[in-house]
N, C-alpha and C positions, 0 to 999 in steps of 0.2 A: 280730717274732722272725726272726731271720734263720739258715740251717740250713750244715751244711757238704754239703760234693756230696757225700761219702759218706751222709748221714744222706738227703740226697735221693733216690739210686740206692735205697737200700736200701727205700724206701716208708716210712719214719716222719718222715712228716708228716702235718698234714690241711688241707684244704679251705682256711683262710685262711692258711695259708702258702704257698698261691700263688696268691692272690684275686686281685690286680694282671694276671697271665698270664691266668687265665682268664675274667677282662672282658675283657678286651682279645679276645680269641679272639671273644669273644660277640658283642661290639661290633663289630667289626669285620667279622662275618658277618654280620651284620643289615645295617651301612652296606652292604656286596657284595649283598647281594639288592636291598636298595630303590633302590640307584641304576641297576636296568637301567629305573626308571619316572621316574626323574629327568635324566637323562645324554640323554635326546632335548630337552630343555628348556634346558640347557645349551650341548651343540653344535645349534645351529637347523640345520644340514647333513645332523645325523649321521644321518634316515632315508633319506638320497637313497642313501648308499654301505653299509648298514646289513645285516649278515649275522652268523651266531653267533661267528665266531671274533672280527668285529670285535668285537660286545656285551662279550664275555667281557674280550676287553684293555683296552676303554675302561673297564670293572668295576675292574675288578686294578690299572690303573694310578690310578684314583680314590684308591682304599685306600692305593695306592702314597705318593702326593702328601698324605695324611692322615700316614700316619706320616712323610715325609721332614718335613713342617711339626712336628709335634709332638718327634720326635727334635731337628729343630736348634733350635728355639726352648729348648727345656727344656737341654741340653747347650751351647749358647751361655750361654746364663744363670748356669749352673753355672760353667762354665769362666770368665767374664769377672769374676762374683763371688768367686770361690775359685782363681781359679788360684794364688797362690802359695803356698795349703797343698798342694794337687796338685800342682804343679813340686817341691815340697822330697822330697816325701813319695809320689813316682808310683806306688808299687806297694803303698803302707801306707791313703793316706787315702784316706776318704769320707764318705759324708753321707748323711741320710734321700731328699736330691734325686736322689743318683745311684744308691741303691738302687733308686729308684721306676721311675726311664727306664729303668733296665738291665732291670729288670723288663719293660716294656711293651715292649722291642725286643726280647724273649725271648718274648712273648705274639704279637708281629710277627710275628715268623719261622716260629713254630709256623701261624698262621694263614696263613701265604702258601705256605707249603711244603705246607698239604694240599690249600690251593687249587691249586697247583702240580699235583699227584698226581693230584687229581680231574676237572681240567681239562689232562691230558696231552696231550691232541691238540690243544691251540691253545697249552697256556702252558710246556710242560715245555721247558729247555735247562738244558745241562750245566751251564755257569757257574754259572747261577743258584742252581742246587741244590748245588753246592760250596759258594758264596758263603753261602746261608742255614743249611746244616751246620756251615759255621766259626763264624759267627755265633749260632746256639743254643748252642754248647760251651761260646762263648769268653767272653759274657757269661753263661752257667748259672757258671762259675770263678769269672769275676768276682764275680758275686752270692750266690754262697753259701758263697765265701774270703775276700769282702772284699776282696778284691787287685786290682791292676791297672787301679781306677779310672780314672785321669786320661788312660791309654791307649785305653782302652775311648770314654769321653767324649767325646776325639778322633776316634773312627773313627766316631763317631755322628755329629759334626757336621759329616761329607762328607756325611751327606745333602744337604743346601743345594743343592748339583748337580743333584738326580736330579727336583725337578718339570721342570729342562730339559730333561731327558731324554725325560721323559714329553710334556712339550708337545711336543717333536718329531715322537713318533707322531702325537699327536693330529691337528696340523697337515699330516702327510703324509696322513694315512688321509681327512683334510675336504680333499684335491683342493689345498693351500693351499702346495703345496711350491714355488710360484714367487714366493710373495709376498714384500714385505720381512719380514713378521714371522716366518717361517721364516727365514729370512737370518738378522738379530739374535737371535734366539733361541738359535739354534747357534753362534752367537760367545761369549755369554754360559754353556751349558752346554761348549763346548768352554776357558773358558780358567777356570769354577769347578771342572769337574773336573781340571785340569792343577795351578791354584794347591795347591785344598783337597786331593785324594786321591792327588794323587803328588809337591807336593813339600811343604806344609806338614806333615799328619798323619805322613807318613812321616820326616821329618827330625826333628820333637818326639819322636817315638816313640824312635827310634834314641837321640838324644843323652840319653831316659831311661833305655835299657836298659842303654849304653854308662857311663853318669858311674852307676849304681845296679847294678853286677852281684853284688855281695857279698852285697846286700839281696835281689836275684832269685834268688842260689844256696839264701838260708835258708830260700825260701820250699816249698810243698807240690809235689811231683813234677807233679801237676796241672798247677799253675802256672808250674813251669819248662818245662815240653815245648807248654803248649799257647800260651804267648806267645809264642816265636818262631815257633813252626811256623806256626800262624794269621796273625801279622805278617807273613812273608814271601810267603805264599800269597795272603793279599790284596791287597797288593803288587803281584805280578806279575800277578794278575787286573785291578787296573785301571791298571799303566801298556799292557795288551793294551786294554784297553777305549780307553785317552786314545789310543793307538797308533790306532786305530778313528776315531774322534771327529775329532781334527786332520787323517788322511786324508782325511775327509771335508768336512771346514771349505775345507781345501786346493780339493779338488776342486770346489767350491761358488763359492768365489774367484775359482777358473779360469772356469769356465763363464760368471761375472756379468761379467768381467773381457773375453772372448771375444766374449761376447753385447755389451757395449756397445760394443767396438771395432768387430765388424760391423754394429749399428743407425749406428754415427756414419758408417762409410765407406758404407752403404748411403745415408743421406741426404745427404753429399755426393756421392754418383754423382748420384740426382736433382735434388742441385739443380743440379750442372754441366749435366746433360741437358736441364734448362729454361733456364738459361740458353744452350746451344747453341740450341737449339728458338727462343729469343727472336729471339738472333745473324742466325741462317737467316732467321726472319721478315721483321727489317729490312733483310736485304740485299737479299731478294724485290722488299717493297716500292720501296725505291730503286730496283730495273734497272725495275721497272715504272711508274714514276713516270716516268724516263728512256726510256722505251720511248717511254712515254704522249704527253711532250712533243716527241720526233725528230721527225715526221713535220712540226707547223707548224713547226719550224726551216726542213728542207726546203722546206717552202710559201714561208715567208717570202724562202728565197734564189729 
């Protein structure tokens, strides 16, 4: 049974018309408790550098990595099987499949934002919380308009980015920020968030809104104010985030780039230095060998 957002706001619903949201809440609060007894087993590191703020992120971002996997698998799927009733029809068609993920990225959000709340003192930022507000709006529209599927869809499958993202903490916070696997890591979350979040999703979204505006104008006030507004906003929150990301790839490149130019002049000083060192030895030897044999010359004359 699927409701309109006025029938929502207004409280006439019940219980199993938002079953989906609140498993997933449930679910999802139960995985955040039991993985502070599993998450030692996993990073074999993580009690050496092990404190509450770390506990709580490596929690969060676990959850994190459950929903990035589930969002883009299920929205991949969708999208690759049905995209061209979604292309034709972006702001009309949908499916049982994309009712269900919009659902569970609405039960997401719900459960990260009061983890957010609750855990203010290690996880609250402002982004974040922009981000997860546009986010419950823009799919509760979605989900109980019907509209705007194949844009929504889209913005779900930038997840695919965000376990590199998370493994990046990881990897900084287990001491491992000089290894290669930090290195590739950040190359790979640095150019899926550049491909997927700011120019693929962005540019399909666009050329739907642009070739479909007639379709977007007939549709409920809801849904004309909150697709641009939310598409742009998002937008500009992660070309600031890839703005972030690439800086720091840059800088990353530099230093590996810097560090091997001085390991390589480093060991060619030393090995010039041995071989000067060698040079010196056998000139040594030769005056004293010459030294050695002067004196029976002399005898001899």
């Amino acid at each position: 049974m699927e409701l309109t957002l006025l029938q929502h706001l207004s409280g006439d619903i019940d219980l199993e018309s938002i079953s989906v949201e609140l498993y997933t809440i449930v679910s999802l609060s139960i995985i955040f408790y039991l993985s502070k007894f599993f998450v030692p087993l996993v990073f074999k590191r993580y009690n050496i550098v092990a404190n509450e703020q770390l506990q709580i992120e490596f929690q969060a971002r676990i959850i994190s990595n459950i929903n990035a996997l589930v969002t883009t698998l299920v929205s991949g799927y969708i999208l690759f099987n049905y995209y061209d009733e979604f292309s034709r029809q972006p702001f009309s068609f949908s499916n049982e499949y994309s009712f269900f993920i919009m659902r569970f990225i609405i039960g997401y959000f719900i459960y990260d934002l009061l983890c957010i709340i609750y855990y203010s003192k290690f996880l609250l930022e402002f982004g974040a919380v922009v981000h997860h507000c546009l986010g419950i709006v823009s799919f509760s529209v979605g989900t109980y308009f019907g509209d705007c599927h194949f844009l929504l869809l889209l913005y779900m499958f930038t997840e695919i980015s965000t376990p590199f993202v998370n493994q990046r903490y990881f990897l900084d916070k287990l001491n491992l920020k000089k290894s290669n696997l930090y290195f590739i890591n950040g190359v790979f979350m640095a150019f899926t968030f550049l491909i997927v979040r700011v120019l693929f999703t962005p540019i399909q979204c666009t050329k739907a809104i642009f070739e479909n505006l007639d379709v977007l104008a007939s549709k409920h006030l809801y849904v004309r104010f909150v697709v641009p507004t939310a598409f742009t906003i998002i937008i500009l929150l992660n070309c600031y985030w890839c703005f972030l990301i690439w800086r720091g790839l840059f800088n990353a490149i530099k230093k590996r780039y810097i560090s091997k130019i001085g390991h390589k002049s480093a060991s060619l000083s030393t090995k010039n230095l041995n071989n000067n060192n060698n040079s010196s030895n056998s000139n040594s030897q030769f005056i004293d060998h010459n030294y050695s044999i002067s004196p029976g010359k002399e005898k001899t004359n």
